[in-house]
TORPA-4810 file (N, C-alpha, C, O; in nm, 3 decimals):
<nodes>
NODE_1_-2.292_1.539_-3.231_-2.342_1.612_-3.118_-2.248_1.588_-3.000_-2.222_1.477_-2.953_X
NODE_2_-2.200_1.700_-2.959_-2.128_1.691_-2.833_-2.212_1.723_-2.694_-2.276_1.828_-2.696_X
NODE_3_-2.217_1.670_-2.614_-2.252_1.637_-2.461_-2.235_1.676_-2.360_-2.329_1.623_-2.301_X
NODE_4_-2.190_1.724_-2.299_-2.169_1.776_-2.143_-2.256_1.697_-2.017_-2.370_1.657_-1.993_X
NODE_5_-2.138_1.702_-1.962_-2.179_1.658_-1.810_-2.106_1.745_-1.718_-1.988_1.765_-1.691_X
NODE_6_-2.231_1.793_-1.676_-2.133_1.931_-1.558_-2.194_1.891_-1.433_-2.311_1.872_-1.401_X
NODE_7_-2.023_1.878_-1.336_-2.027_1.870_-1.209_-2.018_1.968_-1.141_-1.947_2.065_-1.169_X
NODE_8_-2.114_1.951_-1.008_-2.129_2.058_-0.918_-1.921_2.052_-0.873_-1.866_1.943_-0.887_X
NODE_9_-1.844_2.160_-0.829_-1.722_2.185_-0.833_-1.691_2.242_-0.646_-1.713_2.356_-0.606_X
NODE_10_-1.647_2.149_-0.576_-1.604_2.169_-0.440_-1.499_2.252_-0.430_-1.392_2.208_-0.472_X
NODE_11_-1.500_2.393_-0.372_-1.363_2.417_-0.371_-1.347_2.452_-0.169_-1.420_2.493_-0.079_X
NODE_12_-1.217_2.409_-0.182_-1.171_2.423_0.006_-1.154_2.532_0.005_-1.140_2.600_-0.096_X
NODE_13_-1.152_2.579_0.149_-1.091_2.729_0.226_-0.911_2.657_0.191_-0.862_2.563_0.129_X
NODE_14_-0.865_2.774_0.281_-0.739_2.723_0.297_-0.740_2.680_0.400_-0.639_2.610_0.411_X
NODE_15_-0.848_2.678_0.570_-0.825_2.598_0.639_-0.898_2.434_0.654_-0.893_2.348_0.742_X
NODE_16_-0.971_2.442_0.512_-1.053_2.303_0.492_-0.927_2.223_0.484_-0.911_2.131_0.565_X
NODE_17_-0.793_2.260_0.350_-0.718_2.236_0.344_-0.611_2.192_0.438_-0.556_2.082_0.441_X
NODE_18_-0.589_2.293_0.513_-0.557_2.235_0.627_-0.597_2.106_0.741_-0.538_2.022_0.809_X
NODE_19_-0.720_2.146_0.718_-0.766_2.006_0.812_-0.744_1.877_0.741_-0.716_1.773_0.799_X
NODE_20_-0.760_1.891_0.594_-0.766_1.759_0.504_-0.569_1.729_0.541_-0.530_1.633_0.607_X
NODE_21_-0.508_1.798_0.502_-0.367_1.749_0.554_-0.341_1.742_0.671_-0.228_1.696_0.687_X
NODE_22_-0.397_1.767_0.774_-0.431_1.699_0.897_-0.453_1.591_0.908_-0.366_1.522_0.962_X
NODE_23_-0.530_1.552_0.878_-0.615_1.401_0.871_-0.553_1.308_0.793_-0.562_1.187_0.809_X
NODE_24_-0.482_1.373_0.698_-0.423_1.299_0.578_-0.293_1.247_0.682_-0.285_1.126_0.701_X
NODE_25_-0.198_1.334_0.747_-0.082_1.297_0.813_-0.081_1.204_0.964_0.003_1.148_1.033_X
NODE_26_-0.271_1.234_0.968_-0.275_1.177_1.125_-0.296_1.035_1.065_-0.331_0.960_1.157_X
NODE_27_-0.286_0.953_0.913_-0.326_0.844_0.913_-0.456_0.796_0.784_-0.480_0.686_0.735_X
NODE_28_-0.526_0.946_0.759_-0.671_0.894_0.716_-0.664_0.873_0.572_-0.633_0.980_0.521_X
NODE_29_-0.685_0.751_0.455_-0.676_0.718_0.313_-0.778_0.808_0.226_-0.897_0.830_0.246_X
NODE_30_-0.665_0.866_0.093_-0.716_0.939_0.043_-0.837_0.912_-0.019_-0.872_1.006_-0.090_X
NODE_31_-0.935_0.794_-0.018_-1.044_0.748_-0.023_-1.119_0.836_0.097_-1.210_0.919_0.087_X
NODE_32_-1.075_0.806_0.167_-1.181_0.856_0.299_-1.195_1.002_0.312_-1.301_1.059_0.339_X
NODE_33_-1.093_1.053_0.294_-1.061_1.214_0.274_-1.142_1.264_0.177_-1.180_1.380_0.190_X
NODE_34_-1.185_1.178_0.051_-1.231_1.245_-0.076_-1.360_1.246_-0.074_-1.434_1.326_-0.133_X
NODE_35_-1.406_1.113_0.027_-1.606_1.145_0.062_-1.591_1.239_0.176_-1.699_1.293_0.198_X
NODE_36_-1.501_1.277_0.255_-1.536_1.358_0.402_-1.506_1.512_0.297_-1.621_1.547_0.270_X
NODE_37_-1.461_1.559_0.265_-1.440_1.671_0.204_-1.565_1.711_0.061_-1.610_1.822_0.032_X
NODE_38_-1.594_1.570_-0.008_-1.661_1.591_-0.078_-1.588_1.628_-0.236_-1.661_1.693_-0.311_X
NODE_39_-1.465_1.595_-0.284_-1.397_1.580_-0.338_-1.351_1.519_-0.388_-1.341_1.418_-0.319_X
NODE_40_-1.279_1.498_-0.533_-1.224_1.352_-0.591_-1.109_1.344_-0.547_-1.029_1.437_-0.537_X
NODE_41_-1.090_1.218_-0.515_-0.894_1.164_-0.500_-0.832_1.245_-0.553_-0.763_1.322_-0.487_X
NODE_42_-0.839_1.251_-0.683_-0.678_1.336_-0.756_-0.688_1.453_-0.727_-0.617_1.532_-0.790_X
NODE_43_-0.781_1.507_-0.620_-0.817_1.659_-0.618_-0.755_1.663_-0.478_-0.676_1.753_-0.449_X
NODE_44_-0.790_1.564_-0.388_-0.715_1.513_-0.276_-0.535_1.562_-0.297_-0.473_1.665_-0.268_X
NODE_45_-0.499_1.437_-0.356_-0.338_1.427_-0.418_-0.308_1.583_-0.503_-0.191_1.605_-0.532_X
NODE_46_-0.382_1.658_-0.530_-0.348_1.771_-0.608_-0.349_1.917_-0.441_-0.260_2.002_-0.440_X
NODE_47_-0.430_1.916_-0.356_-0.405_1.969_-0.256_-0.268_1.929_-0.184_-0.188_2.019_-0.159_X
NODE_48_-0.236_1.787_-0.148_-0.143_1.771_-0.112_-0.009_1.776_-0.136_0.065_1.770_-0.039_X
NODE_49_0.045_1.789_-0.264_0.101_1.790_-0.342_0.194_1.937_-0.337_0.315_1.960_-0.328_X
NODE_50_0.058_2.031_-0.348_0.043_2.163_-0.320_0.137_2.231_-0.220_0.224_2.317_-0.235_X
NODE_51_0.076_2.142_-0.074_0.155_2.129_0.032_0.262_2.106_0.085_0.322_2.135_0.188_X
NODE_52_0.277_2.030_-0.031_0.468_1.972_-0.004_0.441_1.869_0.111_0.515_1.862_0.209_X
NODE_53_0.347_1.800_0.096_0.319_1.671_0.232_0.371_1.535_0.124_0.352_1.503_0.007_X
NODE_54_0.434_1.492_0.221_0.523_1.378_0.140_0.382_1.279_0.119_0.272_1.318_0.156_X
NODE_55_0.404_1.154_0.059_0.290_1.078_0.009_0.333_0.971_0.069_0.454_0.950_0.078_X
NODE_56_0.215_0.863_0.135_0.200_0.709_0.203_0.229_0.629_0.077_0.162_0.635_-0.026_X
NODE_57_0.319_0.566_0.094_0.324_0.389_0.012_0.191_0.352_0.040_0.149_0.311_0.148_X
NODE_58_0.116_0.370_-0.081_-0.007_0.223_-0.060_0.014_0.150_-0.008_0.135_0.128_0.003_X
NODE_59_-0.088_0.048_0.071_-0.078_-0.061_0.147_-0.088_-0.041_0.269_-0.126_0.073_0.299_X
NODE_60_-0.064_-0.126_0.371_-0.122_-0.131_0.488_-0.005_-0.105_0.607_0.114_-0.130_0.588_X
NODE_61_-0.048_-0.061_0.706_-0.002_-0.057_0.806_0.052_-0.191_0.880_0.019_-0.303_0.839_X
NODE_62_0.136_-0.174_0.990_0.171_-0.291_1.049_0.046_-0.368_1.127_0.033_-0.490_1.127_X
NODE_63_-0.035_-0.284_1.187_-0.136_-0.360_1.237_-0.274_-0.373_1.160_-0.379_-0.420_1.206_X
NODE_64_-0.258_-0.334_1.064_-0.368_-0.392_0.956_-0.319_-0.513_0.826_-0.373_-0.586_0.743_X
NODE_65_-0.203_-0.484_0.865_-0.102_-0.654_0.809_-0.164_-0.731_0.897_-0.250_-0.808_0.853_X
NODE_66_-0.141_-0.728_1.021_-0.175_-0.815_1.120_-0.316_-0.883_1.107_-0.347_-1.002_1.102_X
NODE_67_-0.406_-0.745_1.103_-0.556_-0.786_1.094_-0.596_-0.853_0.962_-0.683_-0.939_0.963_X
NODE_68_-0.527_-0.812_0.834_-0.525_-0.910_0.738_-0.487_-1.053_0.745_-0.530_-1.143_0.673_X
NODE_69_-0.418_-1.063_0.821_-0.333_-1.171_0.842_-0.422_-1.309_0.898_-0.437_-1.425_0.860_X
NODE_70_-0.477_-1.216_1.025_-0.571_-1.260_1.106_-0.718_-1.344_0.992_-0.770_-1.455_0.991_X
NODE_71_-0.735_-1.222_0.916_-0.906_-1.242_0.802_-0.863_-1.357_0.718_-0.944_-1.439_0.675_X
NODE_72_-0.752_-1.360_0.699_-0.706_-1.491_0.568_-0.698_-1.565_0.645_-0.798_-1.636_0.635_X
NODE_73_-0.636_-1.599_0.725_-0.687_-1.726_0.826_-0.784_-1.756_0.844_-0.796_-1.878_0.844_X
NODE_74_-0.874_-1.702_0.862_-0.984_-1.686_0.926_-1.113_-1.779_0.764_-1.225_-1.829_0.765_X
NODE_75_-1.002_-1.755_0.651_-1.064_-1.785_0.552_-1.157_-1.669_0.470_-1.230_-1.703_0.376_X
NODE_76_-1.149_-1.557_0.506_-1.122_-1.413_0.420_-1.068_-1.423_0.293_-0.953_-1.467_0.287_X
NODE_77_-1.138_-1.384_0.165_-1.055_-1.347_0.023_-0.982_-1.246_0.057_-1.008_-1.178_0.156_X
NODE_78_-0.871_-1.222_-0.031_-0.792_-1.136_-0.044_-0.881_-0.991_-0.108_-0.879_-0.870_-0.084_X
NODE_79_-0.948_-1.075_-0.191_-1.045_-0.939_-0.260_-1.152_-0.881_-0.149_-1.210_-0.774_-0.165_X
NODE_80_-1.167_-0.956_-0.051_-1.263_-0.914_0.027_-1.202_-0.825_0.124_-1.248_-0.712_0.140_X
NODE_81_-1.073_-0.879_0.209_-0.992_-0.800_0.289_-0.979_-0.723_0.269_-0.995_-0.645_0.363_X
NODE_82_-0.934_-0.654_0.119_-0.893_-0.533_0.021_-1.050_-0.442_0.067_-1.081_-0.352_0.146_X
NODE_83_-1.096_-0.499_0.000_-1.265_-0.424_0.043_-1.263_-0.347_0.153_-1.261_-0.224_0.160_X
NODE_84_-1.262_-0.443_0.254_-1.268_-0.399_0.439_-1.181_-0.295_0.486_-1.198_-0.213_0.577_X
NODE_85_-1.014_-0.326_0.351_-0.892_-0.234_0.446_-0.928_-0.117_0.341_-0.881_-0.016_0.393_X
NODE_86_-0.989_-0.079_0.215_-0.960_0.009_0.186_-0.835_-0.001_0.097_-0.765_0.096_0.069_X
NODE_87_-0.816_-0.116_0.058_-0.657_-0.131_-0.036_-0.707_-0.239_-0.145_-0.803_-0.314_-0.138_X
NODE_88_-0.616_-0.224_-0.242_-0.652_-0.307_-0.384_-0.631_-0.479_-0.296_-0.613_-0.489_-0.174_X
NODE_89_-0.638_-0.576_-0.375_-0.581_-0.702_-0.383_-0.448_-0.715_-0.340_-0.404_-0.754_-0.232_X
NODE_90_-0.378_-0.668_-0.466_-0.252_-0.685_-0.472_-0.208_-0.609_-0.365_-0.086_-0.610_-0.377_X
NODE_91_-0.243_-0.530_-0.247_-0.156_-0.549_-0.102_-0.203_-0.552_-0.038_-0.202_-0.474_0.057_X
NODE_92_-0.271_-0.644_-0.055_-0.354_-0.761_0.096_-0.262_-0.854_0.064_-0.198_-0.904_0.156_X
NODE_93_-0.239_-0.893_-0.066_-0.136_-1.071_-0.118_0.006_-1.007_-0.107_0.088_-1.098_-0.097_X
NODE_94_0.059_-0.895_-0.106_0.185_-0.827_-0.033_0.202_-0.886_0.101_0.281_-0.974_0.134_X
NODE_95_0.101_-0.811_0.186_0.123_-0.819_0.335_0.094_-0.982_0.377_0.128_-1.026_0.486_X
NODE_96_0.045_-1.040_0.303_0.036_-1.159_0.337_0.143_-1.229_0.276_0.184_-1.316_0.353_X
NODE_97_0.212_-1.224_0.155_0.341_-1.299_0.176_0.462_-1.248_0.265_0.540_-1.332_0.309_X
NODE_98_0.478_-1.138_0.287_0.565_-1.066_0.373_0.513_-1.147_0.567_0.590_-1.163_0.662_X
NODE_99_0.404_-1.170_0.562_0.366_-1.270_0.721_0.394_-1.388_0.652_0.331_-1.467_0.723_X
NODE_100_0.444_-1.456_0.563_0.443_-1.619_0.541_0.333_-1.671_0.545_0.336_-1.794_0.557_X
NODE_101_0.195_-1.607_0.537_0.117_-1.671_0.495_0.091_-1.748_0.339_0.044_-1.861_0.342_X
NODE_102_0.106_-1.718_0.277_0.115_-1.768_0.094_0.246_-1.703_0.070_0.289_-1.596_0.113_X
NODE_103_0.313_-1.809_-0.025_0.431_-1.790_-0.091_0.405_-1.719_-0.180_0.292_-1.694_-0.220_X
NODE_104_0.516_-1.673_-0.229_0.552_-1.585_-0.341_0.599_-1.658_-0.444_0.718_-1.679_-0.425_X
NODE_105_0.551_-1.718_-0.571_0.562_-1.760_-0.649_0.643_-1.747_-0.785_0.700_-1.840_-0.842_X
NODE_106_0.633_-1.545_-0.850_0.708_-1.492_-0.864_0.589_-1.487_-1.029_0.476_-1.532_-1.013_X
NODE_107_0.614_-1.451_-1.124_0.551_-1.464_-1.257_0.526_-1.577_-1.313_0.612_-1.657_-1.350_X
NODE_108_0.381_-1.592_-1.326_0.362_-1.762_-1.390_0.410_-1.766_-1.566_0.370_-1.694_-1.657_X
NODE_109_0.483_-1.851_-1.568_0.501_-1.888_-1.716_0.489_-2.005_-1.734_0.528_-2.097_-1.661_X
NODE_110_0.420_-2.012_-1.859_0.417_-2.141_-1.976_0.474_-2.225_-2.017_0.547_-2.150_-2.081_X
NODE_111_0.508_-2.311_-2.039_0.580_-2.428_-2.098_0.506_-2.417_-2.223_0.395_-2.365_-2.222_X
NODE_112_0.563_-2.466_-2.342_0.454_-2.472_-2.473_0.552_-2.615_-2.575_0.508_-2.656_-2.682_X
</nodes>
């Protein structure tokens, strides 16, 4: 027996579109874009794309390095910061070895 699951299907104007690459260039993560529009991420990245709008390096800004910077001090997880900024782990522990807060260790290996 095969199954179906059918989703209700959002589609933009062309000036919804517009506003979403608006927002997208003024700063706003394609997380945030994809509940304000009502849309999935890759549907996000598939409008933009569209557009010819160049794409953000994951990770954080200079002053949300900072404010990370600030939360791990502060005694903040990395997994938690990630939470707050809207970014995985792994670049909260970027921006934080790039401030000298925790070293960079490099790949753990074994002795055997």
């Amino acid at each position: 027996m095969v199954r179906t699951v059918e989703t209700a299907q959002t589609f933009l104007t062309a000036a919804e579109v517009d506003a979403l690459v608006g927002d997208y260039l003024a700063g706003m993560g394609v997380k945030a874009l994809a509940e304000r529009y009502g849309i999935h991420r890759a549907t996000v990245f598939s409008h933009l794309r569209r557009r010819n709008v160049p794409s953000r390096r994951p990770g954080l800004g200079i002053d949300e390095k900072a404010e990370a910077v600030r939360l791990a001090r502060a005694g903040v997880s990395m997994r938690a910061i990630g939470r707050r900024m809207g970014v995985d782990r792994k670049a909260v522990r970027s921006a934080l070895v790039d401030a000298g807060v925790i070293m960079d260790v490099g790949p753990r290996t074994t002795d055997r």
